[in-house]
N, C-alpha and C positions, 0 to 999 in steps of 0.2 A: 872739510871736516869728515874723520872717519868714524866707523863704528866698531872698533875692533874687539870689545866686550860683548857686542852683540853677536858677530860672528864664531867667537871662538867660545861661547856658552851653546851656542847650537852644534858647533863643531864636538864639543864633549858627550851631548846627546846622540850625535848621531853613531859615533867611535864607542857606545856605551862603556863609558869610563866611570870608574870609581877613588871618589875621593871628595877633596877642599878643593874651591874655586874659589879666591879670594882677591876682591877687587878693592885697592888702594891701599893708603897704609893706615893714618887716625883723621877720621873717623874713614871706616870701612866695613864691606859687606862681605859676607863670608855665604856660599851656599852648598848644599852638601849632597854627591851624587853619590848613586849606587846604584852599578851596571846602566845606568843614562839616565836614571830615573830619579827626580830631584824629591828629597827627602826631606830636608829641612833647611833653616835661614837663620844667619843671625845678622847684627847690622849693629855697630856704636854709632850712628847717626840717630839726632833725639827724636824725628819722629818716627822714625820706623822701633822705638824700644816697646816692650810688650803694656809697661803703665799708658805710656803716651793713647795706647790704641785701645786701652781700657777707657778712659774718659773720655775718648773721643767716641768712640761707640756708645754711651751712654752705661755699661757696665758698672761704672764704677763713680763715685764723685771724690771730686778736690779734697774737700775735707775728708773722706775717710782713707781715700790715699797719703795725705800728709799723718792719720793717724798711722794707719800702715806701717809706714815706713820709721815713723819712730817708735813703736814697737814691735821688730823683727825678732824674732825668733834666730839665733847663731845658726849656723848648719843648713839652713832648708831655703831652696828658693823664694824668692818674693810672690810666684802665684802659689805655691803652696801654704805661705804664710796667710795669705787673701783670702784662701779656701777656710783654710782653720779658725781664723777670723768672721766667717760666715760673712764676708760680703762678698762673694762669686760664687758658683759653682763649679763642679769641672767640667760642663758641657759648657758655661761661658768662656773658661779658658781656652778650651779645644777651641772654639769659633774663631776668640784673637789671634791664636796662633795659627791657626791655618791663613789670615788675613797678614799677620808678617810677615808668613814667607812669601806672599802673593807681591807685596808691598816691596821688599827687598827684590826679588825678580825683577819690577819694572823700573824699579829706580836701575838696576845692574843694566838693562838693555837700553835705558834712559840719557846713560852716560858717555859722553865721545871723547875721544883721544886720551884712551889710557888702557893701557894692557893691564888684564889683568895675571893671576899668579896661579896655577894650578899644583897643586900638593898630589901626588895619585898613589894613596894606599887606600887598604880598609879602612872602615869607619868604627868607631869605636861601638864595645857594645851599650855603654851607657847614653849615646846618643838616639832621641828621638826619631822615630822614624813618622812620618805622616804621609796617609795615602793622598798620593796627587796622579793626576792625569797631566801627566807634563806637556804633549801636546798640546794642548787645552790650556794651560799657563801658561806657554810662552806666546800661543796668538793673542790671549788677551793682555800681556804683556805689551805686544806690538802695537795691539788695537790702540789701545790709551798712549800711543806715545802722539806728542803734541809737535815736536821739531818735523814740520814738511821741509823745509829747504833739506837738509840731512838725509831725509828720508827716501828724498827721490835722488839725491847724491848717487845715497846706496844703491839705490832700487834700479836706475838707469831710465830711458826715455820711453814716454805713454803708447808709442806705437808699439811696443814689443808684444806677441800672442803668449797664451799660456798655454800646455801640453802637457795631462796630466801623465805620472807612472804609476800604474800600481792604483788599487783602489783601497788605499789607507785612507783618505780624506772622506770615504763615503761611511765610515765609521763613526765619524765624527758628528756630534752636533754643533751646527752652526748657528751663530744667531743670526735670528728673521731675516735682515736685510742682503744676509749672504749665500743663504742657503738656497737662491734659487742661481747659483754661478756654476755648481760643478756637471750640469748636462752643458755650456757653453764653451767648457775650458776644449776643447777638440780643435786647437794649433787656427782656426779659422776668424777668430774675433780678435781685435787689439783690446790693450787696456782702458781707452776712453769708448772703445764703441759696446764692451763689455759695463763699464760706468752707467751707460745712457739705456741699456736694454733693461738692463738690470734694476736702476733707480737707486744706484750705491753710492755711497760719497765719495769722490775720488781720491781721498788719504786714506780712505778706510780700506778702499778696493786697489791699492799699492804696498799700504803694511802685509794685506791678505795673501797678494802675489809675493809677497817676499818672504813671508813666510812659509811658502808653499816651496820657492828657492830654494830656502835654508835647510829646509828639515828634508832635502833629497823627495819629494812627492812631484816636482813639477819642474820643465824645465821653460824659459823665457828665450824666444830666439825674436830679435829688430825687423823688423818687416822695410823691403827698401819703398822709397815714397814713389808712388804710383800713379799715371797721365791719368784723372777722372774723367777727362773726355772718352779715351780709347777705351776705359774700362766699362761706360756708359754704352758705349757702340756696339763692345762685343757681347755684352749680356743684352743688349735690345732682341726684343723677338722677331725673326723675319717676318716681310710685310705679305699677305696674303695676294693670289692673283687674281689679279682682272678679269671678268670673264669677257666671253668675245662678242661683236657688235651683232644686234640684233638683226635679221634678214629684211631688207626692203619688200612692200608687198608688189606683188605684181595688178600695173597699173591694166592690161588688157583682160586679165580676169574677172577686176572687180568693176561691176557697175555703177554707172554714174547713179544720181540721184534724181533728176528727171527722165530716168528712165524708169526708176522703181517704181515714182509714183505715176504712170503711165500706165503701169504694170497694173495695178492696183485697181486704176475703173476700170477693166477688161473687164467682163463675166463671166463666172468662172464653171456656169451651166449654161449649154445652148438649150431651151424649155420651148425653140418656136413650134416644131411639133406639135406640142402638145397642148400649146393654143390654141391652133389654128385644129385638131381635133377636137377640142370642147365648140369650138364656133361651128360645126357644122354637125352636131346631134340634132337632132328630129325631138319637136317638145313631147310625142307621145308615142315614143319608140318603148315596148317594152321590156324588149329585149336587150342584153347589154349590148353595145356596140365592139368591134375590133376594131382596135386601132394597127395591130401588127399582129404577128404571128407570139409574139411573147405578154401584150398587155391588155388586158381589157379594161372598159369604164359600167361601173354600173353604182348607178348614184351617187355619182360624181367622185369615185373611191377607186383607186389603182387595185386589182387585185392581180396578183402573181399566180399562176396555175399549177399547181403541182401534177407532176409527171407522176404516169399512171405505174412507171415501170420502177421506183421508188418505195411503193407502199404494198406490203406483204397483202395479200388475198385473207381477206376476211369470211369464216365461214357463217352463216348461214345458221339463225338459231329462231325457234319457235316462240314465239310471244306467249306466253302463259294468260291465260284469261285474271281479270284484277279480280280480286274478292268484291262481292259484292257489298258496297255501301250501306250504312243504316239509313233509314227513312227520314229525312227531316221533317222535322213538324212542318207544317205549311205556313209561309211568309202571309202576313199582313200585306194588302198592295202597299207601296209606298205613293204618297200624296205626288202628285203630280205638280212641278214646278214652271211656275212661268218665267221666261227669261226677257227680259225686256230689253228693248234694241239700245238701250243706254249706255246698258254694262258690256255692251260686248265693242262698244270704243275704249280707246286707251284712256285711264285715267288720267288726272291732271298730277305731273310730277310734284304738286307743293304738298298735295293734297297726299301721298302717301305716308302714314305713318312709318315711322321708322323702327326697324327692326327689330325687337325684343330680345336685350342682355342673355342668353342664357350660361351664362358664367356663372357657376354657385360659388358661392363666399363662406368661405372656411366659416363650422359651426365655432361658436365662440365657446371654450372648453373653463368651466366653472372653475371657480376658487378653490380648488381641489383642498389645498393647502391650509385654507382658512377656516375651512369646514368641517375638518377632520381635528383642529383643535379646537373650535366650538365643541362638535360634539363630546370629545376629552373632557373639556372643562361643566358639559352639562352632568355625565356619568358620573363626575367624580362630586359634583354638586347633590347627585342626587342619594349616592352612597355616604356620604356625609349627614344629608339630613336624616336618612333612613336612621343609621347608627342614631343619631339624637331625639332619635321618636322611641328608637327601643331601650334608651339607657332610663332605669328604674330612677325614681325621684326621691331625693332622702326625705323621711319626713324631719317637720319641722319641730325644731332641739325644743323641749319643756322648759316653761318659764319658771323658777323657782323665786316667790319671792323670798325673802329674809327678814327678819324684823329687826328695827334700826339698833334694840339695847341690847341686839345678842351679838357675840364677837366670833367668831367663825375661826379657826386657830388649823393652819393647813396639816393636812398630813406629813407626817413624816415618809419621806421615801426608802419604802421600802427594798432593802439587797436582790436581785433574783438570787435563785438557786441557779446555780450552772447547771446547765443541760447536756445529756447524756453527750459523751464524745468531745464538747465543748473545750476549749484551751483557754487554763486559768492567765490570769494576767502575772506577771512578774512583780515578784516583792517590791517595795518598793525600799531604792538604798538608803543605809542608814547614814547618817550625818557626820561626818567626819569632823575630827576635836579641830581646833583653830589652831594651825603651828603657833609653836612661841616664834618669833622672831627670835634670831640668833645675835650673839653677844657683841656689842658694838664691836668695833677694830679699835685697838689702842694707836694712837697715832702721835707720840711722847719721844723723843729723841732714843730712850733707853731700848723702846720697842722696835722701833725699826734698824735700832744697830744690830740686836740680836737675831733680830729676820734677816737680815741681811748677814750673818755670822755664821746664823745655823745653814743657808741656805738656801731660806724659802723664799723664794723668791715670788710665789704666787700672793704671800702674804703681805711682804716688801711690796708690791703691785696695788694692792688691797689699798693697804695704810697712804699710799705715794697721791692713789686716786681720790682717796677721801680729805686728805691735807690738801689737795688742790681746788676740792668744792667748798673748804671752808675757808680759805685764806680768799685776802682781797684781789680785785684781779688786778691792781693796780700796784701791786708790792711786787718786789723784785729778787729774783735768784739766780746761784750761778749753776750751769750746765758744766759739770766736772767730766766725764768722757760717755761713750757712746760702745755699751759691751753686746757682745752678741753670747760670749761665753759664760756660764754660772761662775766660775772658777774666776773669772777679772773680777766680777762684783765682790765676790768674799773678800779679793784681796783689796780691794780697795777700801775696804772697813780696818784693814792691819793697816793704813800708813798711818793711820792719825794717830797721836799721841795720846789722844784721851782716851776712854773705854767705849763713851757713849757719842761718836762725833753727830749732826747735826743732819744725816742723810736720807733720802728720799727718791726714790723710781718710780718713774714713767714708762709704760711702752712705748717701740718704734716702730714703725711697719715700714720698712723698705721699700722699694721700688718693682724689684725682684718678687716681691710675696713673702720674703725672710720677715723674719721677728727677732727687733734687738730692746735695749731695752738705754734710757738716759736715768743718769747718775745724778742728782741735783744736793747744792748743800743749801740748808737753812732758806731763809729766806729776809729781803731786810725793805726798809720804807723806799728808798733811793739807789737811781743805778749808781753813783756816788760810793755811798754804802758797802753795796754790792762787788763794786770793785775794790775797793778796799779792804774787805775780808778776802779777796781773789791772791793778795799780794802776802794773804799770812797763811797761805795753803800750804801741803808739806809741796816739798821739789819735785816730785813724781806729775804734780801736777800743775807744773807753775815753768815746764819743759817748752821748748821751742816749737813741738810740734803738734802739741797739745797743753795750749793756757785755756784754762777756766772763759768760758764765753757767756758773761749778762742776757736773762731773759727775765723781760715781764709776765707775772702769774697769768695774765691772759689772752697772752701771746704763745704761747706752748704747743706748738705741734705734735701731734703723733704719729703724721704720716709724711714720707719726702717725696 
């Protein structure tokens, strides 16, 4: 299956060609370039027509498109007619039309094995132009196509790289799931290992490379299949070296272990010397003894000699006589102690008391805290009562009796006078008369033919809402059409043959926020009834595309 509409629609974009692309013969799509740049769409296929995509968009309903179209205006398009009719506006119509030609494109790239027919002049000046991003239409064109077998037909096999040209594609907004593909497209990822990095669908990440084909941005070259073993080998990091064997120690150097600890009780001072000089001191030698030329002992204490030729000559200084002392008073003898042979043995080790703590123990530091709001709370107890000792004592109010026969009749309160500066109070407003109530609404056949005659339609509204609060809700009438214009309701008072025919409006509120307004005739006991009077309507309204439709009085809408 080929795709030769899809090629040769991109083929026309890239050659910026001007004219009709027309694909099939009935039904057929017709699309309209200028200099590459796709302009506008038409299509005789019934859902790509402009109503079809009004109702389906919610634009528009069933019923007011059958009204629509059975009263068109000669001459003027059908959304012009819609417009003038107040049910679109023409920023709804711009929306649909920009949505058919959107809608024709992908049908036109949609289609296999059929060429189509390229017409290449000017475009007419009566034809529509509408801005599009043509780029931008035809990938979402390709996005939405749903034929994968076709697809990858076209497209060729998942191992090929993509290589971009040019940076046209970084122009573009992409959506989310593709817009992180154009730093990967650099000739080195295939298109599934591109899928998998990426997190893209793989129809979607094949329409995308084919698009990038078509519109000249990118080129696709087959990658040959490659040994994963070899390829694993040569990207492996080489292995780091060994380093070289540790040196043996040498056994004659090191000593054994009973040798060390042999070593060990050796002494590591010969001290017999100076034994054998303590054992032969004399018990009352006073003098110190030599033991050699560098040591001497005196009280049992080594002292080393300091050489004479070390120490600087010290001169020679006169002793100052000391100031003489003050006299102390004379001592008391002190009592004479006897020592007794008892204390002077050792005492009995149980017998010593044991040595007194003199560890001081942190002073214990007051309630600093607690203290300091006692007193707060005394001060302020006490400045309180002060104030209620100095505050003066009212005296007590005079008893007045009354005598029980006499009636006591209050005063009248007196106005002040406003005081100097003072701001008088505001008048106070006067009473306003009671409106009359304004004059019923006549609500008689003859009244509202004439409101509806002269025009007034807010009147006609008036009378329509009040005949509706007084009739039963149970009774029945017929819905004659559904106007948006003043000018349909007037005329709708000329079909009837009488002067005074039987009619009544409603408001309608749209969907849109427009405001139209329903037509109603009479009103009767039974839908029976009801349709019965339906079939004696004049012809205008008794039409194919607009019959008279039975509503109960309260069942009446006024909003769709």
């Amino acid at each position: 299956m080929t795709r030769m509409a899809l090629q040769d629609l991109f083929q026309r974009h890239r050659e910026k060609a001007t004219g009709l692309w027309k694909l099939g013969q009935e039904p057929s799509r017709t699309i309209f370039f200028e200099a590459g740049d796709i302009v506008f769409a038409q299509s005789t296929f019934p859902s790509d027509r402009l109503t079809h995509l009004l109702v389906e968009r919610g634009k528009l309903t069933q019923t007011q498109l059958d009204y629509a179209l059975a009263n068109l205006r000669p001459g003027i398009s059908i959304g012009k007619n819609l417009i003038e009719m107040g049910f679109i506006t023409q920023r709804d119509l711009l929306d649909v039309a920009r949505a058919q030609v959107e809608r024709v494109v992908s049908g036109a790239l949609a289609t296999p094995d059929e060429m189509p027919h390229f017409d290449g002049r000017d475009l007419d000046a009566n034809v529509v132009r509408l801005p599009f991003d043509t780029p931008e239409l035809l990938l979402n064109g390709l996005l939405g196509l749903k034929d994968r077998e076709g697809l990858l037909e076209l497209l060729g096999p998942l191992n090929q790289v993509v290589v971009l040209q040019g940076r046209r594609l970084m122009e573009m907004t992409l959506p989310a799931d593709l817009a992180k593909l154009p730093p990967l497209l650099d000739g080195t990822h295939t298109l599934l290992e591109l899928s998998r990095e990426s997190l893209a669908e793989p129809l979607r990440l094949g329409a995308f490379a084919l698009f990038l084909r078509e519109m000249g941005w990118a080129r696709l070259h087959e990658m040959p299949p490659l040994d994963r073993g070899a390829l694993d080998m040569a990207l492996a990091p080489e292995p780091e070296a060994l380093s070289g064997p540790l040196p043996e120690p040498d056994l004659d150097t090191v000593p054994s272990l009973f040798s060390t600890i042999h070593a060990a009780a050796k002494p590591t001072t010969n001290l017999e010397h100076l034994s054998e000089a303590f054992d032969a001191l004399p018990e009352t030698e006073p003098e110190p003894l030599r033991l050699d030329s560098d040591f001497a002992v005196e009280t049992g204490q080594a002292i080393l000699p300091t050489p004479t030729s070390e120490l600087p000559e010290q001169p020679e200084f006169e002793m100052l006589p000391a100031p003489p002392e003050p006299e102390a008073p004379p001592l008391e003898p002190e009592p004479a102690v006897t020592i007794l042979p008892s204390t002077l043995t050792d005492p009995d080790p149980m017998e010593i008391p044991p040595a007194p703590d003199f560890t001081e123990e942190p002073p214990k530091r007051p309630l600093t805290g607690l203290l300091v709001v006692v007193g707060l709370l005394v001060v302020v107890g006490a400045v309180y009562g002060w104030k209620r000792l100095r505050r003066p004592k009212a005296p007590p109010a005079p008893v007045t009796t009354v005598p029980p026969a006499v009636t006591v009749k209050a005063p009248e309160p007196k106005t002040p006078s406003p005081e100097k500066g003072a701001v008088e109070p505001p008048p106070a407003p006067e009473a306003k008369p009671t409106p009359v109530p304004p004059k019923e609404v006549e609500i008689g056949a003859k009244d509202r033919a004439d409101a509806l005659r002269k025009g007034d339609i807010a009147r006609a509204v008036r009378q329509g809402e009040r005949m509706v609060a007084e009739l039963p809700k149970n009774q029945w009438t017929l819905r004659l059409e559904i106007a948006c214009q003043p000018e349909t309701l007037v005329r709708a008072v000329a079909l009837f043959d009488t002067a005074s025919p039987d009619l009544w409006l409603l408001p309608l509120s749209l969907r849109d926020g427009r405001g139209c307004y329903q037509v109603f005739y009479a009103h009767f006991p039974t839908k029976e009834a009801a349709e019965a009077a339906g079939r004696k309507l004049p012809a205008a309204f008794r039409s194919e595309g607009n019959k008279p439709k039975p509503f109960k009085i309260g069942e009446i809408v006024t909003r769709l």
